[in-house]
VMD Tcl script that builds the backbone (N, CA, C; Angstrom):
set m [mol new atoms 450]
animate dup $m
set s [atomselect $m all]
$s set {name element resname resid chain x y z} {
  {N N UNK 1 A 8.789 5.383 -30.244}
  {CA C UNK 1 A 7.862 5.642 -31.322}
  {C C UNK 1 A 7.062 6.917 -31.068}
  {N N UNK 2 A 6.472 7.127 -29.734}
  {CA C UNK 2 A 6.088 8.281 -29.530}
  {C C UNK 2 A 6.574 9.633 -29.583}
  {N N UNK 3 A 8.192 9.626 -29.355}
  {CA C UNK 3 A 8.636 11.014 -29.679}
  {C C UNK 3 A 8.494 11.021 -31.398}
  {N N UNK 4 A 9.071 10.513 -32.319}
  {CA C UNK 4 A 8.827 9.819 -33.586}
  {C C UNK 4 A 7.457 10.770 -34.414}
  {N N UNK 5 A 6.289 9.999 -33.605}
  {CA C UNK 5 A 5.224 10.437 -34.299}
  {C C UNK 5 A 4.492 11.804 -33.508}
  {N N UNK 6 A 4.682 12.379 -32.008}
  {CA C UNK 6 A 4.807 13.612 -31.749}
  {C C UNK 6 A 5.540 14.586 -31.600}
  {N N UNK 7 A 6.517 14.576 -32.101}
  {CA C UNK 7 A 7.610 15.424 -31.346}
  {C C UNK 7 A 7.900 16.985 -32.098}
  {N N UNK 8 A 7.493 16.811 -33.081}
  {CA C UNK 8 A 7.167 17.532 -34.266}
  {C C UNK 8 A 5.589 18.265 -34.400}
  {N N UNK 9 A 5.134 16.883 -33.598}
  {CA C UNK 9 A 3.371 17.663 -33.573}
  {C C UNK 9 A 2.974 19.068 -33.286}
  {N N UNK 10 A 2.650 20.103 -34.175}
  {CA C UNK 10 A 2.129 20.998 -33.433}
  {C C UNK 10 A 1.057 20.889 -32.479}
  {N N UNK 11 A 0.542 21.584 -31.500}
  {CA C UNK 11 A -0.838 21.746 -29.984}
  {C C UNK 11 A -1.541 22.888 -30.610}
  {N N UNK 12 A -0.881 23.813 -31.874}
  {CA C UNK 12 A -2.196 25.065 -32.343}
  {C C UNK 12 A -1.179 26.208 -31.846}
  {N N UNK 13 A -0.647 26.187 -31.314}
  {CA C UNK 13 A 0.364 27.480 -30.649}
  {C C UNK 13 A 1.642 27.204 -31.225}
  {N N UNK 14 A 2.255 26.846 -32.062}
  {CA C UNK 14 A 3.302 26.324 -32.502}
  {C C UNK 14 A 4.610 25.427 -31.822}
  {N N UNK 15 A 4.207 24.793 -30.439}
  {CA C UNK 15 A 4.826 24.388 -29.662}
  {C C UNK 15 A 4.487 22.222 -30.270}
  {N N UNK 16 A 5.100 21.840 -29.493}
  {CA C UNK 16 A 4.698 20.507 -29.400}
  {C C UNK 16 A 4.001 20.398 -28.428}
  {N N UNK 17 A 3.846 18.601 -27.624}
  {CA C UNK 17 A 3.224 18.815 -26.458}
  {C C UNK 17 A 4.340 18.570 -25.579}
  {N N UNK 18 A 5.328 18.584 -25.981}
  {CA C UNK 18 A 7.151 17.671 -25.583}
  {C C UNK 18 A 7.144 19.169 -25.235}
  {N N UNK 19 A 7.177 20.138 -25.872}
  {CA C UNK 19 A 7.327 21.898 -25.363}
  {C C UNK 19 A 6.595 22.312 -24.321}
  {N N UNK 20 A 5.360 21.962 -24.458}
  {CA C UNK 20 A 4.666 22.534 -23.424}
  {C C UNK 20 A 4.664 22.130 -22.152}
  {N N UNK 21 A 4.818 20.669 -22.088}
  {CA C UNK 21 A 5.570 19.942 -21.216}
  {C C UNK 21 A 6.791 20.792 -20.315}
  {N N UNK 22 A 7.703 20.845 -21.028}
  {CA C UNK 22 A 9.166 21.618 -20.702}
  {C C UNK 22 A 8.379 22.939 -20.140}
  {N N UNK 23 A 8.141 23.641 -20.817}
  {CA C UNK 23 A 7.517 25.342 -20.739}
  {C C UNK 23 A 7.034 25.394 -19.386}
  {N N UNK 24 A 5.777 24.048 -19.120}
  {CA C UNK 24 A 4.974 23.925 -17.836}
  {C C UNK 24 A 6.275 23.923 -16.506}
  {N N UNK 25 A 7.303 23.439 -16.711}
  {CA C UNK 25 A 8.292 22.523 -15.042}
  {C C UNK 25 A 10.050 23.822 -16.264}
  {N N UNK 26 A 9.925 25.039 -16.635}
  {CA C UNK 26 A 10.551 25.840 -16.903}
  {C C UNK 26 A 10.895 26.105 -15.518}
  {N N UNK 27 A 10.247 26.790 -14.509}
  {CA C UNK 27 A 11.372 27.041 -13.699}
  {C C UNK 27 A 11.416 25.710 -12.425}
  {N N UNK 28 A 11.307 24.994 -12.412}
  {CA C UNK 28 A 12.043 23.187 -11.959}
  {C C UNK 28 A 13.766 23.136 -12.581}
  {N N UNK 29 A 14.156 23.556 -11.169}
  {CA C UNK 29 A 15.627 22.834 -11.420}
  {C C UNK 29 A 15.978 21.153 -11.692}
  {N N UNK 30 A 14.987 20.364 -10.448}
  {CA C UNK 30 A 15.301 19.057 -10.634}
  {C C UNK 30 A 14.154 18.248 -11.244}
  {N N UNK 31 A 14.443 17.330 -12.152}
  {CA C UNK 31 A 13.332 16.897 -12.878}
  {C C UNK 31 A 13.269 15.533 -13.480}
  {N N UNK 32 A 12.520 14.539 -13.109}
  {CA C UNK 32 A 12.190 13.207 -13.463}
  {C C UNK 32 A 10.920 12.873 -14.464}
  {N N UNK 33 A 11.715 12.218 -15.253}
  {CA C UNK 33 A 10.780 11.997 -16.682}
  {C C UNK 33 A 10.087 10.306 -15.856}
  {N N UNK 34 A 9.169 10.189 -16.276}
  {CA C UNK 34 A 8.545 8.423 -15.958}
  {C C UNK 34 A 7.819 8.138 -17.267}
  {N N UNK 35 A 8.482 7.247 -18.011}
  {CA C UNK 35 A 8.582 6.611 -19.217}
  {C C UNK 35 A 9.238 7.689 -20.063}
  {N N UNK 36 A 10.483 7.949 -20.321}
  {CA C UNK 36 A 11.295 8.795 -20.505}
  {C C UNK 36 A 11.201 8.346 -21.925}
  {N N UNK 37 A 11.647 6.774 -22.516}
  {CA C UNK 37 A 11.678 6.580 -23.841}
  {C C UNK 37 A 12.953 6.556 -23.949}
  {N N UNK 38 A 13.366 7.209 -25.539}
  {CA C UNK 38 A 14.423 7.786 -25.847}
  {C C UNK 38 A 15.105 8.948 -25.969}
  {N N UNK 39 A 14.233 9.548 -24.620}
  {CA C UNK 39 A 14.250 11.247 -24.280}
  {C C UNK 39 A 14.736 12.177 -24.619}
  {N N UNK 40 A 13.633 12.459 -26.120}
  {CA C UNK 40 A 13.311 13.474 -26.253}
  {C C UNK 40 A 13.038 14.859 -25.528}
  {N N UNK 41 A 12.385 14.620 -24.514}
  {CA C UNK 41 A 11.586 15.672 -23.767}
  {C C UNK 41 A 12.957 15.918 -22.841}
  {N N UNK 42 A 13.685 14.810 -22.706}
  {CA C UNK 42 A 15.076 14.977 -21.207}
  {C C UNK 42 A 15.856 15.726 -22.180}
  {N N UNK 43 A 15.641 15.790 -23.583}
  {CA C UNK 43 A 16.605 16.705 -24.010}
  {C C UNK 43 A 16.204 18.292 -24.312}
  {N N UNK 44 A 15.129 17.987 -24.643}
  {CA C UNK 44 A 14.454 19.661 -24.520}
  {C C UNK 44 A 14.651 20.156 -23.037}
  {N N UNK 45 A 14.110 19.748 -21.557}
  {CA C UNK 45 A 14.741 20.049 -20.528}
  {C C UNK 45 A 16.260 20.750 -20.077}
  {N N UNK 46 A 16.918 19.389 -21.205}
  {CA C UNK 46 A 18.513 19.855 -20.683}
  {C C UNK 46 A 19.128 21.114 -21.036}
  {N N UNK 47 A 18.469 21.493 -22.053}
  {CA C UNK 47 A 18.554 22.990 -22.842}
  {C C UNK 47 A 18.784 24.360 -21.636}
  {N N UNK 48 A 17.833 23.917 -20.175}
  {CA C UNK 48 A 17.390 24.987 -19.297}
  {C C UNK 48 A 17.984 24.374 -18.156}
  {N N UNK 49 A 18.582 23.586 -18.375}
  {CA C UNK 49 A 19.353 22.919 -16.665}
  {C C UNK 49 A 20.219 21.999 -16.885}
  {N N UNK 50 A 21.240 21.651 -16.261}
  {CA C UNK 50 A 22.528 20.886 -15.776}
  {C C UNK 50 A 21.489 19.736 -16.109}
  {N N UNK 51 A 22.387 18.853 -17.295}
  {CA C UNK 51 A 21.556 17.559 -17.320}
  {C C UNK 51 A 22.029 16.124 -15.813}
  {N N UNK 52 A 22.805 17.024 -14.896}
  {CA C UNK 52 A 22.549 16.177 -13.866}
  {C C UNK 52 A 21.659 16.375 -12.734}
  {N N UNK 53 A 20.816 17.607 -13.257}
  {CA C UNK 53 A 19.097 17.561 -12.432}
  {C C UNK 53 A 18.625 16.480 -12.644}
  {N N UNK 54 A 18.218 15.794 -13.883}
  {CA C UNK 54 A 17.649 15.345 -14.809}
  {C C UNK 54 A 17.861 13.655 -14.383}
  {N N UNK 55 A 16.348 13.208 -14.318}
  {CA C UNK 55 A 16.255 11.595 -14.301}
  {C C UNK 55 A 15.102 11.507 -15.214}
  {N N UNK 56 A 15.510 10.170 -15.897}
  {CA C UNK 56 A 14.441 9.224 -16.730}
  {C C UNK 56 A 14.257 7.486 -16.121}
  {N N UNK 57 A 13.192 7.115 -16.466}
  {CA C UNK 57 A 13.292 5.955 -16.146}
  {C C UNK 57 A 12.175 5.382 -17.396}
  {N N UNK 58 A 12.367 3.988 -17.477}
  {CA C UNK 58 A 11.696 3.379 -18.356}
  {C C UNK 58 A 11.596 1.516 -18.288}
  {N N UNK 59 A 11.204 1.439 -18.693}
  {CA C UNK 59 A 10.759 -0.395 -18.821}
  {C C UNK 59 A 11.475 -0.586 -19.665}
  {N N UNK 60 A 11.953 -0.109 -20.756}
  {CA C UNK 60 A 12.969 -0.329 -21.956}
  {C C UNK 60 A 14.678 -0.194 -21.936}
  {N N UNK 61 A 15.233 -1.312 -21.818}
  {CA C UNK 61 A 16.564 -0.942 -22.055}
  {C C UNK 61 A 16.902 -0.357 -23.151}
  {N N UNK 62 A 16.095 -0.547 -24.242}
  {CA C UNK 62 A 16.456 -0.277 -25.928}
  {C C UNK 62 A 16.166 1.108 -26.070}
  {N N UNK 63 A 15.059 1.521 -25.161}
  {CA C UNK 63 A 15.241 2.710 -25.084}
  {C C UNK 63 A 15.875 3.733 -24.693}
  {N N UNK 64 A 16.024 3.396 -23.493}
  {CA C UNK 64 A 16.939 4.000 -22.658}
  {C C UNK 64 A 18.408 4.339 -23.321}
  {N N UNK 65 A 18.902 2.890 -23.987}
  {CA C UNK 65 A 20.237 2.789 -24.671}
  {C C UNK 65 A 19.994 4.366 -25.775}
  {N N UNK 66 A 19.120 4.609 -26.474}
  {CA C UNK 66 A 18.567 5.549 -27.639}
  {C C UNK 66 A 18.883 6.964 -26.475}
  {N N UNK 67 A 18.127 7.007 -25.566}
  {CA C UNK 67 A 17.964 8.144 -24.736}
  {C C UNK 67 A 20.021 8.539 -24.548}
  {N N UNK 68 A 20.514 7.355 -23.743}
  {CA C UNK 68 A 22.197 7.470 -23.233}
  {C C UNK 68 A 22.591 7.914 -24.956}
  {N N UNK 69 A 22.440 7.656 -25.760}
  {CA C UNK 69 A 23.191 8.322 -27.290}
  {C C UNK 69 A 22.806 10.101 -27.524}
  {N N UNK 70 A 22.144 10.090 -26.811}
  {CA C UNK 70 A 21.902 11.753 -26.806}
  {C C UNK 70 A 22.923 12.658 -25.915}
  {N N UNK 71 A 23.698 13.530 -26.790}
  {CA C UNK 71 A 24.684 13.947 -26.413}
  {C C UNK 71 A 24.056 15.153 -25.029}
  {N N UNK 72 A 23.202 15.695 -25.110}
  {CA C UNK 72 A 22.877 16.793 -23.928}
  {C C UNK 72 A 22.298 15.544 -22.734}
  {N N UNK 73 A 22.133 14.494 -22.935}
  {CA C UNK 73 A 21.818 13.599 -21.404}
  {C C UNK 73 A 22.499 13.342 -20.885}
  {N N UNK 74 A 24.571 13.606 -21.392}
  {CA C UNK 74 A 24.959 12.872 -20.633}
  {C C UNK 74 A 25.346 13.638 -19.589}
  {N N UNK 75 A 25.242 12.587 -17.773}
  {CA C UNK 75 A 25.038 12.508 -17.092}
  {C C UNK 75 A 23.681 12.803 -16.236}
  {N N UNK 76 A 22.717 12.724 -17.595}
  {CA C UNK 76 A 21.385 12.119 -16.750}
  {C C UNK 76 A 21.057 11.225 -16.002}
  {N N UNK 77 A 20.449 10.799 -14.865}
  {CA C UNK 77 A 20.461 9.543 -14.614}
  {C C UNK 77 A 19.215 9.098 -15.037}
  {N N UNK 78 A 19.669 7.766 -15.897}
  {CA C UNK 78 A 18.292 7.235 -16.605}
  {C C UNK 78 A 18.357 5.862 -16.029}
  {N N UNK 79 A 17.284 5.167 -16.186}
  {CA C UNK 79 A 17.114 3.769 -15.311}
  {C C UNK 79 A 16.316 3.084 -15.664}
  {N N UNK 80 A 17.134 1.635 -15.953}
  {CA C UNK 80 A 15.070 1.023 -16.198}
  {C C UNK 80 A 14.756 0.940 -14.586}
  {N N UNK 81 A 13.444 1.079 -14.869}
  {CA C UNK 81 A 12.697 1.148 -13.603}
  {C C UNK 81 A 11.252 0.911 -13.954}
  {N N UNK 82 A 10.146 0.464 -13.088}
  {CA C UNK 82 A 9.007 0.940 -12.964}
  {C C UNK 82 A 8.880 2.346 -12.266}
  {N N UNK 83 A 7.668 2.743 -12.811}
  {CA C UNK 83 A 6.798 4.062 -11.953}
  {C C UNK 83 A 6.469 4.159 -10.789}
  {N N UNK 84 A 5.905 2.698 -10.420}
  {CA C UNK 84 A 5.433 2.011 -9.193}
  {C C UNK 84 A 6.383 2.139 -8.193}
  {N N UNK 85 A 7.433 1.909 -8.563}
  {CA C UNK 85 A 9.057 2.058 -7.865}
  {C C UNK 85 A 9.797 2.905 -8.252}
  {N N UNK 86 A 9.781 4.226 -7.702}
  {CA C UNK 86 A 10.972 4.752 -8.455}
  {C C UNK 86 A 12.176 4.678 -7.718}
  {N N UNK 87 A 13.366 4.299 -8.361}
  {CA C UNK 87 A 15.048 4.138 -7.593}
  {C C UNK 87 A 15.275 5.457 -7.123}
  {N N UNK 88 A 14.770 6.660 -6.576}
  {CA C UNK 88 A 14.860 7.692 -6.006}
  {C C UNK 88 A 14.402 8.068 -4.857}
  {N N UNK 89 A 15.160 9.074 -4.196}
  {CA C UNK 89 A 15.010 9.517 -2.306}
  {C C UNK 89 A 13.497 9.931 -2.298}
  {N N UNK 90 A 12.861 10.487 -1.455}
  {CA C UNK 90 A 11.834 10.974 -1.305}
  {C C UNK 90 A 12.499 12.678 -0.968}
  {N N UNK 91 A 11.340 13.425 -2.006}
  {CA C UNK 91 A 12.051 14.622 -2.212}
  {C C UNK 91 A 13.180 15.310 -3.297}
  {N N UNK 92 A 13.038 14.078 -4.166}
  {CA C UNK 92 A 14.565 14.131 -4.753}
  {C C UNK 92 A 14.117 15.179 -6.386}
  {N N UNK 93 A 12.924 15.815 -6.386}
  {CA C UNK 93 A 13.010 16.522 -7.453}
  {C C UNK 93 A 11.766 17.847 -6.968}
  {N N UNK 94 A 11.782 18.573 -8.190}
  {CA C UNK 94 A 11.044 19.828 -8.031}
  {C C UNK 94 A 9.984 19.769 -8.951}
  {N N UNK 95 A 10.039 18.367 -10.221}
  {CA C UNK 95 A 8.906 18.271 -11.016}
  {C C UNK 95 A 9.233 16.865 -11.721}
  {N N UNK 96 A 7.479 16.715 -11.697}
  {CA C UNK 96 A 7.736 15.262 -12.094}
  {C C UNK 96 A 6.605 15.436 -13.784}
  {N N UNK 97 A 7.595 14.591 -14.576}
  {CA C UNK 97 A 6.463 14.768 -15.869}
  {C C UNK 97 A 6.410 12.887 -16.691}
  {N N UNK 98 A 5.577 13.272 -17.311}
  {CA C UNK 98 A 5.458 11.879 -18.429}
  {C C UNK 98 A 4.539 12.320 -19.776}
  {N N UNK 99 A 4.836 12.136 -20.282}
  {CA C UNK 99 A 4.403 12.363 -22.087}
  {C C UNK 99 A 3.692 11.077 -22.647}
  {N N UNK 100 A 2.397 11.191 -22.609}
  {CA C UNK 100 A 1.927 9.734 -22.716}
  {C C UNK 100 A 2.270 8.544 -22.349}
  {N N UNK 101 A 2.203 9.002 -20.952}
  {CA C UNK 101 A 2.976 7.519 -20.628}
  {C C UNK 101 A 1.895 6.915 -19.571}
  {N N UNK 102 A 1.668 8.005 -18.697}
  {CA C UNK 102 A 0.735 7.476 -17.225}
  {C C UNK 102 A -0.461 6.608 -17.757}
  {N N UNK 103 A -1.045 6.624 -18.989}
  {CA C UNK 103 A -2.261 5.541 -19.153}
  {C C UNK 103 A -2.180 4.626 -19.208}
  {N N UNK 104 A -0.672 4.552 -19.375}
  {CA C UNK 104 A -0.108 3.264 -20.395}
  {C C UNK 104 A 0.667 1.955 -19.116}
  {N N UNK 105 A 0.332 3.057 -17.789}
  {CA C UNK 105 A 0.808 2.435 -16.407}
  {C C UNK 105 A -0.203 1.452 -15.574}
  {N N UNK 106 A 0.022 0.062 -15.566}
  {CA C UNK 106 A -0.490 -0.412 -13.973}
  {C C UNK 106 A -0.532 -0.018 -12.751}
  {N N UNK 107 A -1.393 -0.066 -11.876}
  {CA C UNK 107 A -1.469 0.834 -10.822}
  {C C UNK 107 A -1.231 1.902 -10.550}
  {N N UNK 108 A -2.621 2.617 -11.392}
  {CA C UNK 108 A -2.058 4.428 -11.555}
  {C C UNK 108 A -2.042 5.165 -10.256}
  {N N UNK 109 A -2.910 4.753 -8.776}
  {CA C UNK 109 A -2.624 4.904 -7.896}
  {C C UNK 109 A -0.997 4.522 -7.216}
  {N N UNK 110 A -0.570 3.761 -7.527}
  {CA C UNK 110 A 0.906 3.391 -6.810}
  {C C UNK 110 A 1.756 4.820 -7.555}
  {N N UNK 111 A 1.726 4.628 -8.934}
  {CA C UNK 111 A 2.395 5.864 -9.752}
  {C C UNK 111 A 2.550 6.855 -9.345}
  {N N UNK 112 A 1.247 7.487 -8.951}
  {CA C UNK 112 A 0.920 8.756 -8.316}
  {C C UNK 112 A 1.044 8.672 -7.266}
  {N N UNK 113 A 1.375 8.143 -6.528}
  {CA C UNK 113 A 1.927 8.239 -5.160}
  {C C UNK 113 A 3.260 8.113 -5.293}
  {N N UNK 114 A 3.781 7.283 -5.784}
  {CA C UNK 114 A 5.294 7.614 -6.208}
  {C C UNK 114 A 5.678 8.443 -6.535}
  {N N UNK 115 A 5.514 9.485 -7.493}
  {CA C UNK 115 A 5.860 10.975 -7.908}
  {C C UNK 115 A 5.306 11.770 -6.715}
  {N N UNK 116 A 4.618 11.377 -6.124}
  {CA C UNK 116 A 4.524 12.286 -4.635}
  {C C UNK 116 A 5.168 11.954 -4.158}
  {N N UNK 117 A 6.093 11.107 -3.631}
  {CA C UNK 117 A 6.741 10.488 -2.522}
  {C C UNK 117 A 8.547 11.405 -3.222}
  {N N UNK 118 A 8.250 11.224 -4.647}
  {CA C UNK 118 A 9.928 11.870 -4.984}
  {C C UNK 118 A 9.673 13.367 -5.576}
  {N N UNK 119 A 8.660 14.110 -5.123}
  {CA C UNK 119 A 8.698 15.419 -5.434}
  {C C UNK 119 A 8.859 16.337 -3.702}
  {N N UNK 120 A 9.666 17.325 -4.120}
  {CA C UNK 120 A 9.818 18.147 -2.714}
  {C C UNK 120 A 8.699 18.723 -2.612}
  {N N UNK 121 A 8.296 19.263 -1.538}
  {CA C UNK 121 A 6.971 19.933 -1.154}
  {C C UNK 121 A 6.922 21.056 -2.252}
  {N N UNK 122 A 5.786 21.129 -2.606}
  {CA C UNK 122 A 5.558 22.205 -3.198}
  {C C UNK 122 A 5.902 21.923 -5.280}
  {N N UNK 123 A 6.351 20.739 -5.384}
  {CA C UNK 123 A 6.513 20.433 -6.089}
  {C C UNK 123 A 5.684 20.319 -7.601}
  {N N UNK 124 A 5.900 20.051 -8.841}
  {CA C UNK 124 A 5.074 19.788 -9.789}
  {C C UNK 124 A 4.762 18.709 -10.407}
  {N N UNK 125 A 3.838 17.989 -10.782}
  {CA C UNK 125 A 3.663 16.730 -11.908}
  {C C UNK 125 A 2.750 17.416 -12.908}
  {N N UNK 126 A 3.402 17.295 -14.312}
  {CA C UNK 126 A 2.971 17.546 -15.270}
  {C C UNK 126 A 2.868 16.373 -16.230}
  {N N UNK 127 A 1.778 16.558 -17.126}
  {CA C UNK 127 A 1.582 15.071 -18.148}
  {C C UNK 127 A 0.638 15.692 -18.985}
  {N N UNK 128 A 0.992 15.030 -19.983}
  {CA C UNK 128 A 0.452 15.060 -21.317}
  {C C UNK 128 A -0.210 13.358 -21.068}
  {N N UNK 129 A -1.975 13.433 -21.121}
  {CA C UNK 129 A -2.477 11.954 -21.062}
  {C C UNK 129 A -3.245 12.431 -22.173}
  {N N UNK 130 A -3.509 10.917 -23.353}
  {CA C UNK 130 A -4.311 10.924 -24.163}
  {C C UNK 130 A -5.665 10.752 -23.498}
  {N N UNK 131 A -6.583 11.064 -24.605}
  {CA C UNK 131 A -7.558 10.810 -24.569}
  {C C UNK 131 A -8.187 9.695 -25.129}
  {N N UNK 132 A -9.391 9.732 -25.215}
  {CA C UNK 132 A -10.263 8.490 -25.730}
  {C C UNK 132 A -11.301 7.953 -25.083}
  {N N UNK 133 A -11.843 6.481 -25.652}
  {CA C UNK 133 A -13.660 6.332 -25.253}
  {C C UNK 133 A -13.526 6.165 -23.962}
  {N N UNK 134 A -12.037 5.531 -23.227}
  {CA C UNK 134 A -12.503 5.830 -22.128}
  {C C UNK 134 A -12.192 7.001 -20.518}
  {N N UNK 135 A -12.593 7.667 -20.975}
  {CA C UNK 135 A -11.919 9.160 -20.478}
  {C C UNK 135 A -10.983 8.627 -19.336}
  {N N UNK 136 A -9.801 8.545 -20.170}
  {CA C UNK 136 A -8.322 8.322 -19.619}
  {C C UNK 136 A -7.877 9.599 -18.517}
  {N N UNK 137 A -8.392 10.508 -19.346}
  {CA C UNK 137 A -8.083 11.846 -18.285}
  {C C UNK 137 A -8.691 11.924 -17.069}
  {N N UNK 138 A -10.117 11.844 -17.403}
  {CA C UNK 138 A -11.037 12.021 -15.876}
  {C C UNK 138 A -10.822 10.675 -15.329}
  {N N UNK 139 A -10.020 9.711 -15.846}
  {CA C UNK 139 A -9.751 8.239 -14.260}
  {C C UNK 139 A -8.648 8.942 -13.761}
  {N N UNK 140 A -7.498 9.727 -14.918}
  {CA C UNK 140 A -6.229 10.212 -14.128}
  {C C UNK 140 A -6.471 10.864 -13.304}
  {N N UNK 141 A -6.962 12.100 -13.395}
  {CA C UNK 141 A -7.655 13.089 -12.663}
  {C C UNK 141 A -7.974 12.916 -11.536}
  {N N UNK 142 A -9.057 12.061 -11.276}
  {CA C UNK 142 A -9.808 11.368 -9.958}
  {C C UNK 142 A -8.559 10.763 -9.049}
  {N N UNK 143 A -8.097 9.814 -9.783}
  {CA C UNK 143 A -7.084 9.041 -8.890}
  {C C UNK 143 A -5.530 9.664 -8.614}
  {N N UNK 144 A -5.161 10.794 -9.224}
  {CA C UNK 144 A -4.356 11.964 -8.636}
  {C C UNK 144 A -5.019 12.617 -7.500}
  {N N UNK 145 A -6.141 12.739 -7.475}
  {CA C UNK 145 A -7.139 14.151 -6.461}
  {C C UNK 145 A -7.202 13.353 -5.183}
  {N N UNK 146 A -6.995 11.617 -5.483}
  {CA C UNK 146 A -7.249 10.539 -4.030}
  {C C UNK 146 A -5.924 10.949 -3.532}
  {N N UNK 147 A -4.688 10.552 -4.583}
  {CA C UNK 147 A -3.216 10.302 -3.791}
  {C C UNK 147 A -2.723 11.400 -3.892}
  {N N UNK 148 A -2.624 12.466 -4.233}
  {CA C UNK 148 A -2.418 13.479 -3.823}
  {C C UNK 148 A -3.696 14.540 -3.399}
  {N N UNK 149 A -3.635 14.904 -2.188}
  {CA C UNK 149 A -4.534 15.841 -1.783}
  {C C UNK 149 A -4.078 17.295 -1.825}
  {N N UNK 150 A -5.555 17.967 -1.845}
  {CA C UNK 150 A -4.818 19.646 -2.395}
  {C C UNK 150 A -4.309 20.255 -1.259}
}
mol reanalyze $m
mol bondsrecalc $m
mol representation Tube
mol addrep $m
């Protein structure tokens, strides 16, 4: 539903936030979506890299199934999975992203340590988090700055 009702959204620059997303982890060869959906965004990615860089994972089989019908994913590896757990090596990418997804996660500390644990040094996490009354951003914020240190 979320690619659906943003994906199209303009940000004021004529991009989406699914673009700016991509634009941000542009030069990331390897790249893991966490709550991928029916990946959208894994397909804007695949545009700039071998869609077997490319992992998604999600809580949704129904989604996922939507994501595998997209002709540039195939041989993405997509997965249901939690965030908390990701089915990946440590090290196994160069950027990690989610598109409204991290608020929407239990244990945003485990999360964020997980995308640290599967990004190579030097690596990126990028996200698009909503906002709202209760500043979703500044809890993300804080509890990224604990599990990952600068």
């Amino acid at each position: 539903m979320t690619s659906q009702v943003l994906g199209g959204a303009d940000t004021g620059d004529g991009r989406s936030s699914y673009r700016v997303l991509a634009d941000l982890v542009a030069g990331a060869r390897r790249v893991v979506e966490l709550g991928c959906g029916d990946g959208l965004l894994l397909e804007l990615l695949s545009r700039e890299r071998d869609p077997a860089d490319l992992a998604g994972v999600d809580l949704s089989p129904q989604a996922l199934a939507l994501a595998r019908r997209r002709p540039a994913l195939a041989g993405a590896r997509l997965r249901v999975s939690r965030a908390q757990e990701l089915p990946f090596a440590d090290g196994s990418f160069d950027a990690c992203v989610a598109h409204m997804a991290l608020m929407l996660m239990a244990q945003a500390e485990r999360v964020t340590a997980e995308a640290a644990r599967v990004l190579a040094p030097g690596g990126l996490l990028a996200c698009v988090v909503g906002g709202g009354g209760e500043g979703a951003y500044e809890v993300f914020t804080a509890l990224l700055r604990r599990a990952v240190p600068p």
